[in-house]
N, C-alpha and C positions, 0 to 999 in steps of 0.2 A: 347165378346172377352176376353180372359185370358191375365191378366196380362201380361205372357213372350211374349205370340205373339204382345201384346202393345210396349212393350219393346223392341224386334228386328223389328219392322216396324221403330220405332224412329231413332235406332239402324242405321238402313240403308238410313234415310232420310237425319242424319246425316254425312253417306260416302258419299251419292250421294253430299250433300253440301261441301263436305272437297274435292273430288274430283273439282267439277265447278268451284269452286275460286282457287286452284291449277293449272287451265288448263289455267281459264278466261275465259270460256264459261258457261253463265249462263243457256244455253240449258240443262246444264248434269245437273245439278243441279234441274233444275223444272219438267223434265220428271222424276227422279231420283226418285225425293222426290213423286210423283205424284201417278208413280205406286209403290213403297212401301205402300202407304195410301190407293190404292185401291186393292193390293194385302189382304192386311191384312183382308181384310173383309169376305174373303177367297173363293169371286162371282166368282172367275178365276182359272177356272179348267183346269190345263197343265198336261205334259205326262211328266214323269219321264224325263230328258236328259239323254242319252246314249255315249258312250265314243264317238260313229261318229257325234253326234249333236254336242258334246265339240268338237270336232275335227273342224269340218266346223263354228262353234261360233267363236272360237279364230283365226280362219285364216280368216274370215271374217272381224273381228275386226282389225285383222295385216293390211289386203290389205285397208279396208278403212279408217285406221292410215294416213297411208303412202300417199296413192292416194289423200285423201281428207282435212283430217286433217289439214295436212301442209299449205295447201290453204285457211282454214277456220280459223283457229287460230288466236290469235293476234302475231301480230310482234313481235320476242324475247321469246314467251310464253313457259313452257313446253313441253305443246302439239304440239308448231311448231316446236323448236327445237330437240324433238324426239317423232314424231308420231307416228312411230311403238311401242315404249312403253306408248304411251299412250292409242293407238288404243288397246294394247290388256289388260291395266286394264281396258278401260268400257269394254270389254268383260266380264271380268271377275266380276264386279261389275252389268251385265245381266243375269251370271249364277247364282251369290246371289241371284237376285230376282227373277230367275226362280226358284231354290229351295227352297224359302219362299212362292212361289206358290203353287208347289209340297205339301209342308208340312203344314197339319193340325193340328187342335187343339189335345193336348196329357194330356192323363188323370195324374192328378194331384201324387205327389210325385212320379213321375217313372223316371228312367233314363234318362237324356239329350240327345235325338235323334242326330244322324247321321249328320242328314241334319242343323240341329242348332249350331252344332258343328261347321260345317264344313262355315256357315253365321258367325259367331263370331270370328272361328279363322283367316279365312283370309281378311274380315275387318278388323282386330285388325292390322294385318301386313301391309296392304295399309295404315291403318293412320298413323302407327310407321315409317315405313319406306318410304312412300312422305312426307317429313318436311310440318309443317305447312306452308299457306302463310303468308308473313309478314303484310299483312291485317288484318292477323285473331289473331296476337299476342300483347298479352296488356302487361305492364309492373306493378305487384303489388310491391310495392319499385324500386327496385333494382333488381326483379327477374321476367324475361319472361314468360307469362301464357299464352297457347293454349288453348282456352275456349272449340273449337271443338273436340281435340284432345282427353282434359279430360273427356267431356260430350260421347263421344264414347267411351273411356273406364269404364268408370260408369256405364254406359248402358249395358256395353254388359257383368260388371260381377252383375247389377242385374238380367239380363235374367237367369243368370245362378242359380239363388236362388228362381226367380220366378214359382209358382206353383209347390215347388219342397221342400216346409216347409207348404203348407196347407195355415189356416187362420193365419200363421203368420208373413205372406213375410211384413206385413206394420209395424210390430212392430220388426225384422230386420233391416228394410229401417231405423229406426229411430235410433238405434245402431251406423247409419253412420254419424250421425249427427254432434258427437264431434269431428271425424276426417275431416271432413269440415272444421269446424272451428281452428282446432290443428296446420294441416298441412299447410296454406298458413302462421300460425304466425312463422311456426317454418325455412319455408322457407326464410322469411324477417330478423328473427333471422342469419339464417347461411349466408346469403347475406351478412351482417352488418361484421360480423365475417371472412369471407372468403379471403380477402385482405389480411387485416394483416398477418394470417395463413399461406398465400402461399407464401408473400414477404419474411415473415421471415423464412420457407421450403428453398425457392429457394435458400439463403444464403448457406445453406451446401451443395449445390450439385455443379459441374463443370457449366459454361456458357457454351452455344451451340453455334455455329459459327452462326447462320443465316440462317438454310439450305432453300433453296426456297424449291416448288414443285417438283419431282422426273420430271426428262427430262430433256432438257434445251426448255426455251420461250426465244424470242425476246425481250428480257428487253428493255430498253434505255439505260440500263445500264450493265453490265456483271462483276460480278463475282465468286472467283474460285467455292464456293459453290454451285452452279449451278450444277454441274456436281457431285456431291457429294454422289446422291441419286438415283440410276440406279434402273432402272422400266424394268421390260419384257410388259409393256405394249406399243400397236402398236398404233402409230401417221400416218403413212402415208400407201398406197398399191402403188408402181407404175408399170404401165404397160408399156413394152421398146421390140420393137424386136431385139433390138443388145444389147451388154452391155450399161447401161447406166452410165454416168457421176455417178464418186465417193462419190463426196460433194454435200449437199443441204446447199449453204446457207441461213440464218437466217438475220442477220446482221454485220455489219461492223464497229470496232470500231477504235478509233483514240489516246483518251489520255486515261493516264495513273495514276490514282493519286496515292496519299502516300498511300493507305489505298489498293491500290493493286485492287483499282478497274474500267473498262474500260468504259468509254463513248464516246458519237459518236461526230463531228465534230458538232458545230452549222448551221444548214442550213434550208432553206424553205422549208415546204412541197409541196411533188411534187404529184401533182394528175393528173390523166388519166381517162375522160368521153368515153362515149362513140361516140363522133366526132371525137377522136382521133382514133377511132378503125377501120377494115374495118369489113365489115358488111357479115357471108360466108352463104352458101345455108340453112344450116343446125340451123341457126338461131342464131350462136355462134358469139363471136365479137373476133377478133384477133388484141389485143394492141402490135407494136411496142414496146418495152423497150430501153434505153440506154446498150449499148453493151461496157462496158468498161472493164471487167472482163475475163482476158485470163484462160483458160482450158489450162489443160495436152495435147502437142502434139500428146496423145495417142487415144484419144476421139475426132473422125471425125464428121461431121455436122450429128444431130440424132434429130430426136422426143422423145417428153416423157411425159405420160399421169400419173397424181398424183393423185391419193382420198386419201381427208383430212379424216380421219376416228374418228377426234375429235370435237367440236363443234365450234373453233377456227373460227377467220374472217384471217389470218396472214398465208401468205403462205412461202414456202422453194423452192428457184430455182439453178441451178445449176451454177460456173461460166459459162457466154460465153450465155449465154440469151439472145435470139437478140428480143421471142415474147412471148406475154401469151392469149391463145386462152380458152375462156369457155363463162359461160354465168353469166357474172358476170357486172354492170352497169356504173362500175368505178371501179380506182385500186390507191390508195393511197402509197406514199414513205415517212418517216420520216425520223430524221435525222442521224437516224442509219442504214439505207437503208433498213428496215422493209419493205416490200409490206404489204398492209389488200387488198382483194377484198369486193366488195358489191355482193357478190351473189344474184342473182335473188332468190327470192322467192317459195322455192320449186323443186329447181334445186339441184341437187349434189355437194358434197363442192368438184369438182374437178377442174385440170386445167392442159393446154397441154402446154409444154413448147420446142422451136425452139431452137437447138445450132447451131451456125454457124462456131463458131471457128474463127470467123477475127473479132475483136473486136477493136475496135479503139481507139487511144494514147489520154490521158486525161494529163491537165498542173498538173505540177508537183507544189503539196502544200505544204507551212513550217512546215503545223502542221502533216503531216506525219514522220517529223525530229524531232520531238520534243521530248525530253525526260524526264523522270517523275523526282519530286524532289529529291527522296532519290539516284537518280543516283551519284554517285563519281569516285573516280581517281581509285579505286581499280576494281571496275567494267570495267571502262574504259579499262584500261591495258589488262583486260581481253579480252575483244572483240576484242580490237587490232591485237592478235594473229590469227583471223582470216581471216583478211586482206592478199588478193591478187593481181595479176595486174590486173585483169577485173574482174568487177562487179558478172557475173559469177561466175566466180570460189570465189570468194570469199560468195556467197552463197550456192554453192557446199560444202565449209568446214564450212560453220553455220550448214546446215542441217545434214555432216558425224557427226559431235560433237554430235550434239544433239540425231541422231536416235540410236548412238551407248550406251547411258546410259537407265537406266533400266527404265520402267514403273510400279508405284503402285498408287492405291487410295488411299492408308494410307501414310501420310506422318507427318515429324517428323522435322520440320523445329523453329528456333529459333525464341521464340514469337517477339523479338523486330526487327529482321531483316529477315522476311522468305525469301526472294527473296536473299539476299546476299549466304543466307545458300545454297539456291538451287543452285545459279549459279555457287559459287564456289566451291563447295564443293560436287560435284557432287553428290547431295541424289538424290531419285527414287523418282519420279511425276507423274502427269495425265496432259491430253492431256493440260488444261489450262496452269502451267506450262512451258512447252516444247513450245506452242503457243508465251507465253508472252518473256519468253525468247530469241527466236531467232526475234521475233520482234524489239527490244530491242539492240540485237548483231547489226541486219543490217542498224538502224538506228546510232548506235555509228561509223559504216562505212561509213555513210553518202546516204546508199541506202534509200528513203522512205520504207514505209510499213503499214502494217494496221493488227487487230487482226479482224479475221470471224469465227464466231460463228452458227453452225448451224447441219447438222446431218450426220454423216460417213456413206456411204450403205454399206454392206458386207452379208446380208441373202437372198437370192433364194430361193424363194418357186417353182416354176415352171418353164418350158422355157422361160415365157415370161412374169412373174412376181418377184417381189421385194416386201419384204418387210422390213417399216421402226421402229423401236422399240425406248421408249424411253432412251432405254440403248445405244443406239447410238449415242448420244448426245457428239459435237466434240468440237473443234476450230481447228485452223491452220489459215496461215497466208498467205498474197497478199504483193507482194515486186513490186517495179515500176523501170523501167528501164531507161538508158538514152533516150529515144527514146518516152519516157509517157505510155509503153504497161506495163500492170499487169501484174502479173504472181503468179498460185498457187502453193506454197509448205506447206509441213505437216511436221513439224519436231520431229513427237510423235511419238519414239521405236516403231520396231515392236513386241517388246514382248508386248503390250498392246492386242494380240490376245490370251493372257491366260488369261485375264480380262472374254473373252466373256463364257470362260469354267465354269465359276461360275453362269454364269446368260442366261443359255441354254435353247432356247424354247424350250417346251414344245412339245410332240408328238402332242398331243390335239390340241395345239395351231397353229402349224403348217398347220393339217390337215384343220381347222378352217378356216386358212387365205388363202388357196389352192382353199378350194370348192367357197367361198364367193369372189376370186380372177376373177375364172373361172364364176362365174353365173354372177358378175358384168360385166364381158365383151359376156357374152351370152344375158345380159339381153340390154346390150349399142347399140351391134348390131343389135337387134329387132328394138328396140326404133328409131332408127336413124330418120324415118318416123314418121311424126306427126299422121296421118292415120292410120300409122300400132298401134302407142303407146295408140289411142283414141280404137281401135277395140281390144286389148291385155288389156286392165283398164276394158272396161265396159263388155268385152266378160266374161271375171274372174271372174267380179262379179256377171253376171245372171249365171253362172255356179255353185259357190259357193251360190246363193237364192236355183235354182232347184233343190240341192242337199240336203239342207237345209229342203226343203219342201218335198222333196220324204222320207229320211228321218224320216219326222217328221210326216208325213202321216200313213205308213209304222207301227211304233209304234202305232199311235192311233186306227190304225185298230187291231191289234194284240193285244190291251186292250180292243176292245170293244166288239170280239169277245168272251173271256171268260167272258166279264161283263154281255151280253145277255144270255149265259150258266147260269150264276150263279143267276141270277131273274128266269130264269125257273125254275131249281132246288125249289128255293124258294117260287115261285110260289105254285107249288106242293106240299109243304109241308104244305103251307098256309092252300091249300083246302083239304087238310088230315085230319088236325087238327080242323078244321070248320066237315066236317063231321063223324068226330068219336067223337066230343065235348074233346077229350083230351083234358091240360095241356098245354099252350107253355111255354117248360121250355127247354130255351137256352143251359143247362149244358146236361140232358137226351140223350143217344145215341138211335139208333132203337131198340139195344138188353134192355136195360132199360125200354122202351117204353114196349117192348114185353113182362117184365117181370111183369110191372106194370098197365098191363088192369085192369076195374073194374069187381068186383065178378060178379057184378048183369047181365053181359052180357050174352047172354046163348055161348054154346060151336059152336057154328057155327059162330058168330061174332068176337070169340075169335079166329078162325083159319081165317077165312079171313084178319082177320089184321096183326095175326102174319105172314100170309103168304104174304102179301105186304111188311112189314117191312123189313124180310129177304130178299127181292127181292132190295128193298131200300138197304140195309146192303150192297150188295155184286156190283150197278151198280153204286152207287154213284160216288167212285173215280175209275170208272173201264178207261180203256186208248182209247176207243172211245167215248168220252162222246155225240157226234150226236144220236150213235146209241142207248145208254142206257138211254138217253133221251127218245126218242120214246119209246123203251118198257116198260119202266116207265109209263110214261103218259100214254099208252093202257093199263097197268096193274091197273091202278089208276081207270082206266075207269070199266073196270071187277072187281074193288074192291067196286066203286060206286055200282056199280047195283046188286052185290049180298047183299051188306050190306044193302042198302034201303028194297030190296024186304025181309027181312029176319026178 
């Protein structure tokens, strides 16, 4: 075995290992490393893969991602969390080693092949881009070391030296020696250094607010920075045959502190088994909710089916919730009125949610009246003006105020008082803002209220689809009436719909979320049957084997056919050169051959040979090769028998 072919089996022994501890299936790993080791040896004779093998490889791999994966994985892992992209790197860590199959050994100093190329570089990309596990990272000082990682990289740029310098690939290898040792001191070196360096950097540059992750999440907590960071990236799909409810919310917040930031009311966690639920045909559970939250009289009692399209446990429901129907084991509330589901295992992160619209009066709490410290008498005065003879209307002129001033992301508010600046001084906000504000107004009126946090719908992909992005990412506010019913208002300009013109899907993206909309509800309505879903998984699969195999059959007949051509020929030539005692000399053509008989033959042996030769010259690569085979071989035979008798 040469060198590099040692070196890309290693090569590979080590993805298949970087892969199994990544996933946590030590299966990838031991068949991984297993047939590398016995590919190498080079006993495994495959057939080239063709674009329709790769074709039916990687959908195979997608379908038994998805289908299997999920189910076999560990809880939380990876590969359960996204088995479709798991399922189709071992794919594609199959077609490595089908083309470490394919590819034998290659004579020394020539050009690095195709197929080795093509083993290195996209190994290279699977370990750079799946992080190591944190199992497999050591700490030398103060600095993080992927032993795997590195040992893959090593490897695959000795292959690339190997057999490709002669007898001096090991006195090379030893060139590397110093930087071995250089580089982990020099790392430990800038470790040591690096601190102070940055500390004393960060000094001359501006402090950053704290931005969270682009969207908005269900903090415990909420503030304005949240919203700061608008994403065209998509959180939810929903499916609705009528318009659906405007708002998803998220959660519910209560106080208010100095620092401008919202947290939730202290309360017990509320959790929902599945006793609580009723139990429907289709094997889903339908939890009851507490219905306290009134909807727009405009949004009559509707259904609404959600796909979380992120990897989240934490769902977005709409006011006026009376159920949440999926297949999920339990459904958790915290004190910010956060939902999590336990999704079932291998089930879709979705969930159907019931509006009823008659939501029932909840007692009226102090700490909805409650006001943050930096509140004063100038504020006060302020919201005074608001004040009417019914509650009403005196929220009717919180909300005129508020939706009639301008909406911006950029805002330019006074470090030591932003809120004072906002409120009175009429600058241009986002939705938080405008949120906190008229919260704020209706409580200085003595209305309770609450600040909700959670996602604006406004994109239609289709009739009967929505989609939700994370630039949608809202607030607005719940005020309580005399009577204990909720009620939602949004007190954020409608010029915040020249916001969405900056942050425009995409054609692509669109189209995207259209087809994958459409086949999700094509694929839900198959599924509905347990029957039909069992006969749809395994039917797929012997489709995608037989395919697989016809395929691959197909090819090796279509190889073996000219490989039996090409021993004939060979053959032939064999017994040519045995009976005229010729030369086998691989470079010689027939006309070379013809020119290079021996003197001592007489002229009768000299024309029978050159007249097989020229016959050889002209059927070799003629375009029937069946037929020029037979007259060959019969001419062979009348070149036999005149040459012996002669």
């Amino acid at each position: 075995m040469s060198p590099s072919r040692f070196l890309i089996a290693g090569f590979l022994v080590l993805l298949s290992l970087h892969l199994g501890i990544a996933m946590e299936l030590p299966l990838v790993y031991w068949i991984g490393g297993g047939a590398s080791c016995i590919v190498s040896t080079g006993i495994v004779n495959a057939a080239r893969p063709t674009w329709g093998l790769l074709f039916v490889l990687f959908a195979t791999g997608g379908f038994l991602g998805n289908q299997i994966l999920e189910d076999w994985a560990i809880e939380g892992s990876w590969a359960q969390t996204n088995s479709l992209g798991a399922g189709l790197t071992l794919s594609l860590l199959l077609y490595l080693l089908w083309l470490f199959a394919v590819n034998k050994e290659q004579d020394s100093q020539t050009v690095i092949d195709k197929d080795t190329q093509t083993i290195l570089v996209w190994g290279l990309i699977v370990i750079l881009l799946l992080g190591p596990p944190d199992s497999t990272i050591y700490m030398l000082g103060e600095i993080p070391i992927a032993p795997i990682s590195l040992a893959g990289i090593l490897l695959a740029s000795m292959a690339l030296l190997a057999d490709r310098v002669g007898g001096y690939f090991y006195n090379r290898i030893l060139l590397l020696l110093p930087l071995v040792i250089i580089v982990p001191a020099m790392l430990i070196v800038l470790g040591i250094g690096q601190r102070p360096v940055i500390a004393a950097l960060s000094n001359m540059f501006p402090q950053g607010d704290g931005f969270s992750q682009t969207g908005f999440s269900p903090y415990q907590q909420l503030r304005a920075s949240v919203f700061l960071q608008p994403s065209n990236r998509a959180v939810m799909r929903i499916e609705s045959e009528q318009q659906p409810s405007q708002y998803l919310a998220g959660n519910r917040m209560v106080y208010l502190d100095e620092n401008l930031v919202w947290q939730p009311a202290p309360r017990a966690l509320h959790s929902l088994s599945a006793i609580d639920a009723e139990s429907l045909a289709n094997g889903e559970l339908r939890y009851p909710i507490d219905n306290s939250h009134a909807v727009n009289s405009a949004y009559q009692s509707q259904n609404m089916t959600i796909y979380g399209l992120t990897n989240e446990n934490y769902i977005f429901v709409p006011p006026g919730t009376s159920s949440v129907t999926g297949r999920f084991s339990t459904m958790n509330k915290n004190a910010a009125d956060v939902w999590t589901l336990d999704f079932v295992r291998g089930s879709d992160r979705r969930w159907e949610v019931e509006l009823d619209n008659q939501p029932f009066p909840e007692e009226a709490y102090p700490q909805h009246l409650l006001m943050p410290d930096f509140w004063d008498a100038e504020l006060q005065v302020r919201s005074e003006q608001f004040a009417a003879e019914t509650q009403q209307e005196t929220v009717d002129n919180i909300i005129s105020y508020f939706v009639g001033r301008q909406y911006s992301l950029e805002t330019n508010f006074d470090a030591d008082a932003p809120f004072h600046d906002f409120y009175l001084n009429d600058k241009p906000a986002y939705c938080f803002w405008f949120a906190t504000g008229a919260s704020l107004a209706l409580r200085a009126n003595g209305i309770p209220s609450r600040l909700v946090g959670g996602y604006a719908l406004h994109e239609r992909i289709s009739s009967e689809l929505w989609l939700v992005r994370q630039r949608d990412a809202h607030s607005w506010v719940e005020w309580q009436d005399a009577e204990g019913y909720w009620h939602t208002i949004d007190p954020t300009p409608p010029s915040i719909s020249a916001f969405f013109g900056g942050y425009q899907s995409s054609s692509l993206s669109i189209l995207y979320h259209r087809l994958a909309g459409q086949w999700q509800l094509f694929i839900d309505r198959i599924l509905e049957d347990e029957l039909t879903a069992n006969l749809v998984r395994y039917g797929g699969l012997l489709i995608l084997a037989f395919l697989f195999i016809r395929e691959y059959r197909r090819i090796r007949g279509q190889q073996a056919e000219p490989d039996t051509r090409k021993q004939r020929w060979q053959k032939l030539w064999q017994r040519f050169l045995a009976l005229t005692k010729l030369p086998a000399n691989s470079s010689w053509t027939a006309t070379m051959y013809s020119d290079c008989l021996p003197m001592n033959w007489s002229e009768t042996n000299q024309e029978i040979v050159r007249e097989f030769l020229q016959a050889y010259m002209l059927k070799r690569f003629s375009v029937d090769q069946d037929q020029a085979l037979l007259e060959m071989e019969e001419s062979f035979r009348n070149c036999s028998d005149k040459f012996q008798a002669s």
